[in-house]
C-alpha positions as CSV (number, residue, x, y, z in Angstrom):
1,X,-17.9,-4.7,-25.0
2,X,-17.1,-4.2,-21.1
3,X,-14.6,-6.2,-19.6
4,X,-15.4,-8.0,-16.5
5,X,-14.1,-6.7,-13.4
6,X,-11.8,-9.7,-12.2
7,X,-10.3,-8.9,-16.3
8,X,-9.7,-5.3,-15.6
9,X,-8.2,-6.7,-11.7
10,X,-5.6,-8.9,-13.9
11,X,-4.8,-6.2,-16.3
12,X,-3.9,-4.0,-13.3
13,X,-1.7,-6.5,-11.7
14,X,0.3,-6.1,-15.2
15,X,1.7,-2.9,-13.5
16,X,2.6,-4.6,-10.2
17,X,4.6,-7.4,-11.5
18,X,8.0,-5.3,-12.1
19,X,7.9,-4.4,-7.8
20,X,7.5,-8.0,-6.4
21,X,10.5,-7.2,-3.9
22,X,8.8,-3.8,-3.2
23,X,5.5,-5.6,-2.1
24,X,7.4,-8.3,-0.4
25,X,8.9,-5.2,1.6
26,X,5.6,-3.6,2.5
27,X,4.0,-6.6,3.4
28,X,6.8,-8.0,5.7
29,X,6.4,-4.5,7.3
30,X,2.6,-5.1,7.1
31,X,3.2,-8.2,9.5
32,X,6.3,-7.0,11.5
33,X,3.9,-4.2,12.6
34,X,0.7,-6.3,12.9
35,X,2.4,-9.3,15.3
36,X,4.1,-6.1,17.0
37,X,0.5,-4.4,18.0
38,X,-0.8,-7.9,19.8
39,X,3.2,-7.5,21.4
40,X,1.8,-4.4,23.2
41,X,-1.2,-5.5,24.3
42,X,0.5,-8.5,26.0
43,X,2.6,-5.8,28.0
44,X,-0.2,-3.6,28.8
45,X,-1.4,-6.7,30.7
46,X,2.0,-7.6,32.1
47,X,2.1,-4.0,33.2
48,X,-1.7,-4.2,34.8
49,X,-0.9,-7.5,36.2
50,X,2.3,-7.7,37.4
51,X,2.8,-4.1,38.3
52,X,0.2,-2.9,39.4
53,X,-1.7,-5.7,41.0
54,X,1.0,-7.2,42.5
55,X,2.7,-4.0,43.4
56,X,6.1,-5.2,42.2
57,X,8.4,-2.6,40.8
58,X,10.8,-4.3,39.2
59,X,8.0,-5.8,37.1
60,X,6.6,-3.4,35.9
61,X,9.7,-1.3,35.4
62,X,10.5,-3.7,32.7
63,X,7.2,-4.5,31.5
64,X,6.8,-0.7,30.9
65,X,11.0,-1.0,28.9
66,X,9.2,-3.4,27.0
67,X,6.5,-1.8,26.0
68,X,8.7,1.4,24.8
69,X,10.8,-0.8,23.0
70,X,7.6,-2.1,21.3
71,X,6.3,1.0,20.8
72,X,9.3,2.0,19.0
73,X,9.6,-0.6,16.9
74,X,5.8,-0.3,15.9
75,X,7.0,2.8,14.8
76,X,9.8,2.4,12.7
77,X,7.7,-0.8,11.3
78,X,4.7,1.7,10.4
79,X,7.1,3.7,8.6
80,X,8.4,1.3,6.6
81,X,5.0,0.1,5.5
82,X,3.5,3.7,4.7
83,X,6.6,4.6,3.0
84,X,6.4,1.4,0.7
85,X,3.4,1.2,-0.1
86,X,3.0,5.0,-1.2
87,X,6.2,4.4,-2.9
88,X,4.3,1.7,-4.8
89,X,1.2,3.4,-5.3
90,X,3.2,6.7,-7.4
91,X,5.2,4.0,-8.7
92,X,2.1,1.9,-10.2
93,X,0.2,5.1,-11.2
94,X,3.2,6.2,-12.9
95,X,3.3,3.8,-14.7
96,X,-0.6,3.7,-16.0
97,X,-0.3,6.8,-16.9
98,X,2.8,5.8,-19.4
99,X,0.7,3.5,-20.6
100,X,-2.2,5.0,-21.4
101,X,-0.4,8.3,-23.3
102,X,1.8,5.7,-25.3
103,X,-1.1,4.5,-26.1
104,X,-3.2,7.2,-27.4
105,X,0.2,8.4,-29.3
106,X,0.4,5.0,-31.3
107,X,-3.6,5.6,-32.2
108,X,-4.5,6.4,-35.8
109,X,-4.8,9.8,-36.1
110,X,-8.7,9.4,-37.5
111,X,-9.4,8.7,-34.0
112,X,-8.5,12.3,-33.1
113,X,-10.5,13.7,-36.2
114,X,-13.8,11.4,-34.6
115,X,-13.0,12.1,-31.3
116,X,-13.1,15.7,-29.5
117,X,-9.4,16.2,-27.9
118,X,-11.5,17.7,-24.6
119,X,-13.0,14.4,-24.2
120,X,-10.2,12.7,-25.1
121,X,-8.3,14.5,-22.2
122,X,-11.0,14.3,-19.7
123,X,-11.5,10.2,-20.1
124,X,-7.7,9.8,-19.8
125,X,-7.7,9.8,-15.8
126,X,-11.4,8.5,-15.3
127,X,-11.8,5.9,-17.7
128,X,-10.5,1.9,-16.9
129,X,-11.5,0.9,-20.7
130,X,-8.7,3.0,-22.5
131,X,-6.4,0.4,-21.2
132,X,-8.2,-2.4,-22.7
133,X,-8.0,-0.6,-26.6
């Protein structure tokens, strides 16, 4: 019997559950760098507007401070996220994979004598319905 996809979607969200301040992490850095992107585009126009329309120097000597500072935070925010959420993803897979070998250990060992170990070993990283056995 196949398991619906939204049923093979909660069983994978098993895995997630012990990182919930992990996630939180990524996705504050997710937003941090998201509301920091529309940030530089509102100096790009300060710089275009103020600077260089108007011709005023000191304008767009700090409109273009800003949007270093910006750029440098967007930075350090995009590193945070990437890091976290590769963190995550060994993390999760890591985990799967302790799973699933745990559980072909605990099988009976007619399962081995029906089942050829080569295709046993092959279906281990391909297969989504070896979690569900």
């Amino acid at each position: 019997m196949q398991d619906s996809s939204a049923t093979l979607l909660r069983k994978a969200f098993v895995f997630l559950k012990p990182y919930k301040k992990q996630i939180l992490i990524a996705a504050v850095a997710l937003v941090f760098t998201a509301g920091l992107t529309l940030g530089l585009i509102q100096f790009v126009r300060i710089i275009v507007d103020s600077g260089f329309v108007a011709g005023s120097t000191e304008s767009l000597n700090w409109a273009i401070l800003g949007f270093v500072v910006v750029a440098v935070l967007q930075a350090i925010g995009t590193f945070a996220r990437f890091y976290w959420v590769s963190w995550l993803g060994e993390r999760v897979t890591a985990d799967i994979r302790k799973a699933v070998y745990s559980h072909i250990i605990q099988l009976h060992p007619g399962y081995f004598e029906d089942n050829l170990s080569g295709e046993i070993q092959s279906r281990i990283p391909l297969t989504p319905h070896l979690f569900s056995r």
